[in-house]
C-alpha positions in Angstrom: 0.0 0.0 0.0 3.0 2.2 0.8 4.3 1.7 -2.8 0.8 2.9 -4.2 0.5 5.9 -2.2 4.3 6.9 -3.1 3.4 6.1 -6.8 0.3 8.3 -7.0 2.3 11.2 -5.3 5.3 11.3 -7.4 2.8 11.4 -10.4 0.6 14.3 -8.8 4.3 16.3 -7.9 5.3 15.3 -11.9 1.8 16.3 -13.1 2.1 19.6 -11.0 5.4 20.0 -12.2 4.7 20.1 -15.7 1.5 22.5 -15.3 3.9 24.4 -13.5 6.7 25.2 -16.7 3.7 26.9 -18.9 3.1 25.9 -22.0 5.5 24.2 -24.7 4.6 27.1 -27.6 6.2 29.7 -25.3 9.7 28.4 -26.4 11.0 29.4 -30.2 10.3 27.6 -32.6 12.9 28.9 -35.4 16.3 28.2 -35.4 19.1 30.2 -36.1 19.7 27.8 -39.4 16.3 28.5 -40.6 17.2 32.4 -40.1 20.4 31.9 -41.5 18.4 30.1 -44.6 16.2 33.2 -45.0 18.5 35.8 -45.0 22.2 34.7 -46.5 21.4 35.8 -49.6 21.3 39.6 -47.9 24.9 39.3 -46.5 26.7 40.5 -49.6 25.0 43.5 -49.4 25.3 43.6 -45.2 29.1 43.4 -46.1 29.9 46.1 -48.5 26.4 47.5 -50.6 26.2 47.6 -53.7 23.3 46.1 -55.6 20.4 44.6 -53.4 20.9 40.6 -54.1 17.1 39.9 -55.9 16.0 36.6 -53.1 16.9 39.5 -50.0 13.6 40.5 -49.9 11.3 37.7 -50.5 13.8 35.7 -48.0 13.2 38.6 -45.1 9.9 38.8 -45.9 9.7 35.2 -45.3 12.0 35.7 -42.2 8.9 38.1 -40.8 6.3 35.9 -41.6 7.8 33.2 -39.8 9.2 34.6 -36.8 4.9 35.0 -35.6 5.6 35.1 -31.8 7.2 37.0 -29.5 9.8 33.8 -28.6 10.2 33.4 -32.0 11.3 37.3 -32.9 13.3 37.4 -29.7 15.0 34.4 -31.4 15.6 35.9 -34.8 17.0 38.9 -33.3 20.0 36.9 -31.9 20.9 34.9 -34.4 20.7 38.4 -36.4 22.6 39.5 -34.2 25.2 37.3 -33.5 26.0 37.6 -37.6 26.0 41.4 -37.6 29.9 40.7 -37.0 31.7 41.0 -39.9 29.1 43.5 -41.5 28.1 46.8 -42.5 25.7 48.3 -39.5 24.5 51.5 -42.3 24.0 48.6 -45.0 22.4 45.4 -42.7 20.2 48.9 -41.2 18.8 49.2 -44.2 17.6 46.1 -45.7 14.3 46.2 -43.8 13.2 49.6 -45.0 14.5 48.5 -48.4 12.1 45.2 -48.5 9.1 47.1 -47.3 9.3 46.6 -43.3 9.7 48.3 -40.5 11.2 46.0 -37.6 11.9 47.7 -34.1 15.3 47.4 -33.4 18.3 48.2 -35.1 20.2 45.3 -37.0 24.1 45.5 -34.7 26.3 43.9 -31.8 24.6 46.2 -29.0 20.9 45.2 -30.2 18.9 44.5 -27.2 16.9 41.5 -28.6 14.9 41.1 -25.1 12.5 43.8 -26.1 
């Protein structure tokens, strides 16, 4: 009977647990490789200018529609960020406005993607 009783608690304390940690959707679901997918055709341009590569767009486009939740932007912004190494700020800046969006936050080391 002792066996029982601890086998019924340990489920409730698991069950509890688990209601406790919120729900699954509020972690990201995009990866930095699927944000790296949308947007690598835009880092000749975020390098040095020049002509807008012609799949920029439609890929950050893409980029915004799938970065829906607030987990999933948060995500998007770092691995954004942790590429803006190596690239122009004034030109990676731009490519929003240049596609037709407005996102808000600029593109850069110090971005604060928490907000």
């Amino acid at each position: 009977m002792a066996s029982t009783t601890t086998t019924t608690l340990a489920a409730i304390v698991i069950v509890a647990c688990l209601l406790a940690s919120g729900p699954p959707e509020a972690d990201a679901a995009i990866t930095c490789g699927q944000v790296v997918g949308y947007i690598s055709s835009c880092l000749p341009y975020a390098r040095g200018g020049g002509a807008m590569p012609p799949k920029c767009c439609p890929g950050v486009r893409a980029l915004n529609g799938a970065a829906k939740t607030t987990p999933d932007r948060q995500q998007a912004c770092k691995c954004i960020k942790s590429l803006s190494r190596g690239i122009s700020i004034r030109y990676a800046s731009s490519i929003p406005s240049k596609c037709g969006l407005h996102i808000p936050y600029t593109i850069g080391p110090k971005t604060d993607c928490t907000k």
